[in-house]
C-alpha positions in Angstrom: -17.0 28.9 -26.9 -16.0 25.4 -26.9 -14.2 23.9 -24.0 -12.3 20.6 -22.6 -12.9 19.5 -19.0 -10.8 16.5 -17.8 -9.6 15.1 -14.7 -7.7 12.7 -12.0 -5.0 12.1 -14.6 -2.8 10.2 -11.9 0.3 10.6 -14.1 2.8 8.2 -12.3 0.0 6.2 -10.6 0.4 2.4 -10.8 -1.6 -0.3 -10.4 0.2 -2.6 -8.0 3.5 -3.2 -9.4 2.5 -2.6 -12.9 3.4 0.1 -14.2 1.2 2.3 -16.4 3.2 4.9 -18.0 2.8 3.3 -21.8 -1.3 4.0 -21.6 -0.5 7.3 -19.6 1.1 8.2 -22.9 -1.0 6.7 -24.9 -4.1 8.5 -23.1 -2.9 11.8 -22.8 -2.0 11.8 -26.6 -5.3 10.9 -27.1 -6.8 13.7 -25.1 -4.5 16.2 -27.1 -5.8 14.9 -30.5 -9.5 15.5 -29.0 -8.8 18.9 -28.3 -7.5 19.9 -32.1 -10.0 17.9 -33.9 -12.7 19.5 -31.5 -11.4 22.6 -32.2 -11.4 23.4 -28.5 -11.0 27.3 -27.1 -9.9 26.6 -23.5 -9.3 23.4 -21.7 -9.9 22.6 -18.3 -7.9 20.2 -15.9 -9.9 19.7 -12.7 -7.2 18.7 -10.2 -5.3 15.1 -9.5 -2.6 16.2 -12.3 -0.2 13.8 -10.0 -0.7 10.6 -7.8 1.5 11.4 -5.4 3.2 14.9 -3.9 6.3 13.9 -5.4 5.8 12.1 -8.6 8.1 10.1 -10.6 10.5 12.3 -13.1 8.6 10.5 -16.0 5.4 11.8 -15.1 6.4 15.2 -14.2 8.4 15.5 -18.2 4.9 14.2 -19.5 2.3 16.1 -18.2 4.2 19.3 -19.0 4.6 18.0 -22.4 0.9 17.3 -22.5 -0.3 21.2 -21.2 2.1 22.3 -23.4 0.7 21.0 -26.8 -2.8 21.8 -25.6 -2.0 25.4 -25.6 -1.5 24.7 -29.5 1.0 27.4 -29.2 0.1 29.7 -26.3 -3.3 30.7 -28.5 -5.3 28.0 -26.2 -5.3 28.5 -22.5 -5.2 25.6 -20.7 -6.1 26.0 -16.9 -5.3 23.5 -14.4 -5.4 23.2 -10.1 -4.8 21.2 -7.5 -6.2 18.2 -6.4 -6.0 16.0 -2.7 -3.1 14.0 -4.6 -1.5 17.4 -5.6 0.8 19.4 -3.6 0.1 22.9 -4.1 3.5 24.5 -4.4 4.9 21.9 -6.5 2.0 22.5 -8.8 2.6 26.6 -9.1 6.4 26.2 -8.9 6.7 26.8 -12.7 3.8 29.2 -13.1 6.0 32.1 -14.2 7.3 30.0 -17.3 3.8 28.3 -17.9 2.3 31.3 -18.3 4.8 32.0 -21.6 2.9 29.0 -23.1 -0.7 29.8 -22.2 -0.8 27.4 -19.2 -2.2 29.0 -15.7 -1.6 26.9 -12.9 -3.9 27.8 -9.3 -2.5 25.5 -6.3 -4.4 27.1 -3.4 -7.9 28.4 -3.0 -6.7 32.1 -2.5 -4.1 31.4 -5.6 -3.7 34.6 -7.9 -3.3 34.4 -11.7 -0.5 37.7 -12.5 -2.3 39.8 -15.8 -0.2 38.9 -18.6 -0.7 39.2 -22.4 0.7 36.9 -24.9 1.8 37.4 -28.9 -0.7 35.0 -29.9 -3.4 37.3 -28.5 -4.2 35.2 -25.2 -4.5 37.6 -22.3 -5.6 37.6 -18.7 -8.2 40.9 -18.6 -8.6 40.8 -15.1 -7.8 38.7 -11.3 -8.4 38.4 -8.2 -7.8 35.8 -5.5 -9.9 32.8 -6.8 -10.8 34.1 -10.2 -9.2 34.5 -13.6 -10.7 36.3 -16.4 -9.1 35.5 -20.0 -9.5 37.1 -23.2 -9.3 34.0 -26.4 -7.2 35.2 -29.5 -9.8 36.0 -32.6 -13.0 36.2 -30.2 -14.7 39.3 -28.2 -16.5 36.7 -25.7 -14.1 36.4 -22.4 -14.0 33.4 -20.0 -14.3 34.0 -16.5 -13.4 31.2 -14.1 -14.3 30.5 -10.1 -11.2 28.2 -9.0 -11.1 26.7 -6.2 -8.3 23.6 -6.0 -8.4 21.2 -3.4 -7.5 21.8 0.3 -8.8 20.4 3.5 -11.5 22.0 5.3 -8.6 24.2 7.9 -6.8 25.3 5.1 -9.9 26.2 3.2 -11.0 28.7 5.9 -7.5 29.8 6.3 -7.1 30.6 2.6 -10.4 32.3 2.4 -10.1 34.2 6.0 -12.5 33.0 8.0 -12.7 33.7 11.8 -15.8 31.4 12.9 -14.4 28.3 12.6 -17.9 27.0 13.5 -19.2 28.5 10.3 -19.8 25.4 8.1 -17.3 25.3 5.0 -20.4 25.4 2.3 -21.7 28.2 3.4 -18.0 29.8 3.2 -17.7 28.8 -0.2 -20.9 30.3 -0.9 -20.3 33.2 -0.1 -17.0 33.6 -1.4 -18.1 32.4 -5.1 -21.0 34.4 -4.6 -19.3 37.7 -3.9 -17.0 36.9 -7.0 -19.6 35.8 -9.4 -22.0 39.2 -8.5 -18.2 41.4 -9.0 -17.1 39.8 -12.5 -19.8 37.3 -14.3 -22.7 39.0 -16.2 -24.4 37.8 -19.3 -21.7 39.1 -21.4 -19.2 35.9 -21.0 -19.0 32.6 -20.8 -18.6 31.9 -16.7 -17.3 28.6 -15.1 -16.8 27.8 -11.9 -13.7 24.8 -11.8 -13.1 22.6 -7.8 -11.5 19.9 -6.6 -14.1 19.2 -4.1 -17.2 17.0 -3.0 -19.9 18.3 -4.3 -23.3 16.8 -3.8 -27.0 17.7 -4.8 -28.6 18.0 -0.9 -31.1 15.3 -0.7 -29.0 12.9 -2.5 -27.0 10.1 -1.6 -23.5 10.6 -1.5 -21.4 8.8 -4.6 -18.7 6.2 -3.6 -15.2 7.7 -3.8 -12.6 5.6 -5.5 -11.3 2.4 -4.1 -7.7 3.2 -3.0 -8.5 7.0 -3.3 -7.7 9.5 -0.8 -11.0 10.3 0.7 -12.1 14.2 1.1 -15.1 13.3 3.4 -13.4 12.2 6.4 -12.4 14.5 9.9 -10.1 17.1 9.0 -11.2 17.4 5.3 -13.8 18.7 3.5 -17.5 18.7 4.1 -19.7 18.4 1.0 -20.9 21.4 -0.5 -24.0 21.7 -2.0 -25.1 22.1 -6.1 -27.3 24.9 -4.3 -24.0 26.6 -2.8 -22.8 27.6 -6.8 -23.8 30.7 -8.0 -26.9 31.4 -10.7 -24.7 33.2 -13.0 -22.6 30.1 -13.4 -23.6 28.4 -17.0 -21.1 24.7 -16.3 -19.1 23.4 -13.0 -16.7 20.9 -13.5 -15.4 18.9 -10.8 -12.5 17.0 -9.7 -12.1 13.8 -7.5 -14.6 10.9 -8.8 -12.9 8.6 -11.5 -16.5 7.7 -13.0 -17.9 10.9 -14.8 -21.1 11.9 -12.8 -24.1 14.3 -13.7 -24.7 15.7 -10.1 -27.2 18.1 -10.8 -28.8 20.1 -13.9 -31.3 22.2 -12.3 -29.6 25.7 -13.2 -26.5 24.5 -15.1 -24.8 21.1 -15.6 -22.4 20.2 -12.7 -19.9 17.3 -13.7 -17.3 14.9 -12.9 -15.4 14.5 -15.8 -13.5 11.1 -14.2 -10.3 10.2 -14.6 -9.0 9.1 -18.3 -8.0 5.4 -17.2 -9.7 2.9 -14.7 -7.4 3.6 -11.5 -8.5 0.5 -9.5 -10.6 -2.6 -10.0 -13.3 -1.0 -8.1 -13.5 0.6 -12.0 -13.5 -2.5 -14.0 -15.5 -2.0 -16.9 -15.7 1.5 -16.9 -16.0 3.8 -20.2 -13.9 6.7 -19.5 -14.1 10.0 -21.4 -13.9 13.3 -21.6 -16.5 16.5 -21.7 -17.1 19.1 -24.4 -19.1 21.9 -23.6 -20.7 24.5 -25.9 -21.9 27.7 -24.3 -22.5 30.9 -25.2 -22.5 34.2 -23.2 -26.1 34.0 -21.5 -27.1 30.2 -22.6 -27.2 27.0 -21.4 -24.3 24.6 -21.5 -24.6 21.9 -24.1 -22.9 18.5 -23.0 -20.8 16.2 -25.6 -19.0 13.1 -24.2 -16.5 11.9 -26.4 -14.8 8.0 -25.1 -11.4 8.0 -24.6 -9.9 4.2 -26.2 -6.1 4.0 -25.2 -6.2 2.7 -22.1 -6.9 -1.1 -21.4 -9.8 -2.4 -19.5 -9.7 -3.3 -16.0 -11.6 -6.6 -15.9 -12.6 -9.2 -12.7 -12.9 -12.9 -13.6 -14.3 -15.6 -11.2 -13.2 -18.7 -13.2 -14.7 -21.9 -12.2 -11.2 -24.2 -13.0 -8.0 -23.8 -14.8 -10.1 -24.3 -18.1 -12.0 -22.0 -17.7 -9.5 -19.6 -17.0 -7.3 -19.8 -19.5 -10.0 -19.7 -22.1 -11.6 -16.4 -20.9 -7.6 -15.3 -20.3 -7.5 -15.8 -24.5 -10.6 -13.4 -25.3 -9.2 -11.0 -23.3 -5.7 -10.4 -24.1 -6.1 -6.5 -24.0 -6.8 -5.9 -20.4 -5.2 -6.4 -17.0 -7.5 -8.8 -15.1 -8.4 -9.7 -11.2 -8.7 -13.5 -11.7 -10.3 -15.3 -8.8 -9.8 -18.9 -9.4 -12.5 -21.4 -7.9 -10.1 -24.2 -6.4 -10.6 -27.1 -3.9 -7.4 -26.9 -2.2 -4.8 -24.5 -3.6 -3.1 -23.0 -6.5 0.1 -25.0 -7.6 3.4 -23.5 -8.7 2.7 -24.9 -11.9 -0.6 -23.4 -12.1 0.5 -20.2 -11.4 2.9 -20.7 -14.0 0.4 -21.7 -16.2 -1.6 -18.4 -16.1 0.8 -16.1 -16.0 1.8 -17.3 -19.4 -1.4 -17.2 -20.7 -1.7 -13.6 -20.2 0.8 -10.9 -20.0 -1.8 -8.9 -17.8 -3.1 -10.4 -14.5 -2.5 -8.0 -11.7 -4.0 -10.1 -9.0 -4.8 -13.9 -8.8 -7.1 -14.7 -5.8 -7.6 -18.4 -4.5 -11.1 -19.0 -3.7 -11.0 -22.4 -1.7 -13.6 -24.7 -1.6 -12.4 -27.6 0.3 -10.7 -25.5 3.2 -10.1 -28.7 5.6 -7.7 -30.2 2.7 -6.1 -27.3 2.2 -5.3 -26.8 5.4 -4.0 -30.6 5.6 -2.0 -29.7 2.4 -0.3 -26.7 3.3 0.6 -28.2 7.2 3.6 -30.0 5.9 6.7 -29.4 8.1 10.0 -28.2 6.7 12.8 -30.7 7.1 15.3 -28.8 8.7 17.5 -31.7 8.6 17.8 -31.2 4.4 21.2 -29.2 3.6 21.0 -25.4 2.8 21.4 -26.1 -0.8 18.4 -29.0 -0.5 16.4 -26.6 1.0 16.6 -24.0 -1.7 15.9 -26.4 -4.2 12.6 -27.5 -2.6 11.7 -23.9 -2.0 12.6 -23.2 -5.5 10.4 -25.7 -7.1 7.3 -24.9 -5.0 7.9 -20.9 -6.5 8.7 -21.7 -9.8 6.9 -25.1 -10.9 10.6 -26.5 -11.9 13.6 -27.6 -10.3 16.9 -24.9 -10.5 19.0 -25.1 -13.4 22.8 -25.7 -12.2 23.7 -21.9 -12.7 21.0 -21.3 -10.7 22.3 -23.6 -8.0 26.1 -22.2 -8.5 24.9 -18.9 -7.7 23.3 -20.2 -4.7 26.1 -21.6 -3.6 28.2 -18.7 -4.3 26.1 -16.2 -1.8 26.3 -19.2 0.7 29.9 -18.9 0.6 29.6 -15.1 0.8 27.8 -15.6 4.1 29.7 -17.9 5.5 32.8 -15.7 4.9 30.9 -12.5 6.5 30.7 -14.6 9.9 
């Protein structure tokens, strides 16, 4: 059996106030052409669908287009839950007409998959809260999958009914996948467990969640859980939550991040992004293929000693949306602003580093003379923003709201 594991697509997220739709696209037409030419049985999307509870209408009409041409026409399942950025009902709200299309949606940790049988020979055999069992068109072997999407460490216990609410949330967990993996996976399937959760090997430091991430380790969310806490019948985790895909532990079956498709922050400049292919058979071990995902552009920091500098590394990297920390004694001008921003379409962020901060200060202490006329004023203001004086439509318009307010009062 072949399968996909992705993650933290984000669809909707933006980086500032640029917007990132066109690579969202881009990327998740990518992933869809990975799955066919891959040849790909199942496909699995650990959690982080969304950036937000309520995402933008765009991103909601693409990533149902996406799960739907990954089903390849309801004959391959795709299977996706809930992340921290997800909210649970929105993600199961269309689960009754998903399910027509080979798409299973689990929001909550107790979330159950309804048996259902489609023409193309897809078919959930068996569920229970927690755990789906499918039967693949043309193959015998059946996939069995531990899901447990995201919720904080309250809800967790809630959803799994637990009474001590001493009793520490990894050895709940344990339990619970335990008791399902010693019910439903033997050596005759292929058996998966799929969280949006932290999940650490003990001894080890904890990785650094994203920059601008919603944290899970924090009071009121979820403690980590340990590699040891997953079950030995489990041949491959696959985890949700860390953009950079991680190996966290090998030592009785590969447990992953996949990361997120495209670099989310800064705090991911220069990362490779990808996704996983795993081959397993009923019994084996998993066998690991990362395949790089190229659509989306790098996110890339610059320290640039000088304009020249600058706009010469600007030029080499037109592809890319760029940090640029310009080295200056006193401050950047108008003009120089102007200047870069002109030389690439892409620079999210431009940060002064000053190195005569005594000038600067003296520079940027000049008073505003309050004697000037409104219309004076503006175009002072005007050409410190813009590098250039206001054109005379410019000015009529200015005029025109003046008159506006002076009518209002």
């Amino acid at each position: 059996m072949r399968i996909l594991h992705t993650s933290d697509w984000h669809l909707g997220k933006r980086l500032e106030n640029f917007s990132r739709m066109e690579e969202q696209h881009a990327v998740m037409q990518e992933i869809c052409e990975i799955a066919d030419q891959q040849n790909v049985d199942a496909v699995l999307v650990a959690g982080d669908l969304f950036d937000t509870f309520n995402p933008p209408t765009e991103a909601v009409d693409l990533f149902y287009k996406t799960l739907k041409k990954l089903t390849n026409n309801g004959t391959r399942p795709v299977i996706a839950i809930a992340g921290n950025h997800d909210s649970p009902d929105r993600i199961e709200a269309p689960d009754p007409l998903a399910r027509e299309c080979g798409i299973i949606f689990a929001g909550y940790p107790n979330s159950l998959v309804p048996v259902f049988e489609l023409d193309s020979g897809l078919q959930i055999i068996q569920s229970c809260e927690g755990f789906v069992e499918i039967k693949l068109p043309d193959t015998d072997t059946h996939l069995r999958l531990l899901l447990t999407p995201y919720a904080n460490e309250f809800r967790l216990k809630t959803c799994l009914g637990i009474e001590n609410e001493e009793e520490e949330l990894r050895n709940v967990l344990h339990k619970k996948w335990q008791d399902l993996a010693d019910q439903y996976c033997n050596e005759k399937g292929v058996n998966i467990l799929m969280t949006h959760l932290f999940l650490v090997k003990q001894g080890d430091d904890l990785p650094d969640e994203p920059d601008d991430e919603k944290p899970i380790l924090h009071v009121g969310g979820a403690q980590a859980v340990y590699t040891a806490n997953i079950p030995s019948q489990i041949q491959y985790t696959a985890l949700g939550h860390l953009h950079r895909m991680h190996k966290i532990d090998s030592l009785h079956c590969p447990v992953y991040y996949s990361g997120s498709p495209l670099s989310h922050s800064f705090a991911e400049a220069n990362q490779n992004k990808q996704v996983l292919i795993i081959d397993v058979k009923p019994g084996s071990e998993a066998v690991l293929t990362e395949i790089q995902l190229t659509k989306g552009k790098k996110l890339l920091r610059k320290r640039a000693e000088g304009m020249d500098d600058a706009i010469s590394w600007l030029a080499e990297n037109q592809d890319s949306l760029v940090e640029l920390t310009m080295v200056t004694e006193t401050f950047l001008t108008a003009q120089e602003r102007k200047q870069l921003a002109n030389a690439h379409s892409g620079i999210i962020t431009i940060i002064p580093e000053v190195t005569n901060k005594s000038e600067a200060a003296a520079s940027t202490s000049k008073t505003i003379d309050l004697t000037k006329s409104m219309e004076a004023l503006f175009s002072d203001y005007f050409e410190h923003s813009k590098g250039q004086k206001p054109n005379q439509e410019i000015k009529d318009l200015f005029a025109e709201i003046l008159s506006a307010t002076d009518e209002d009062n």
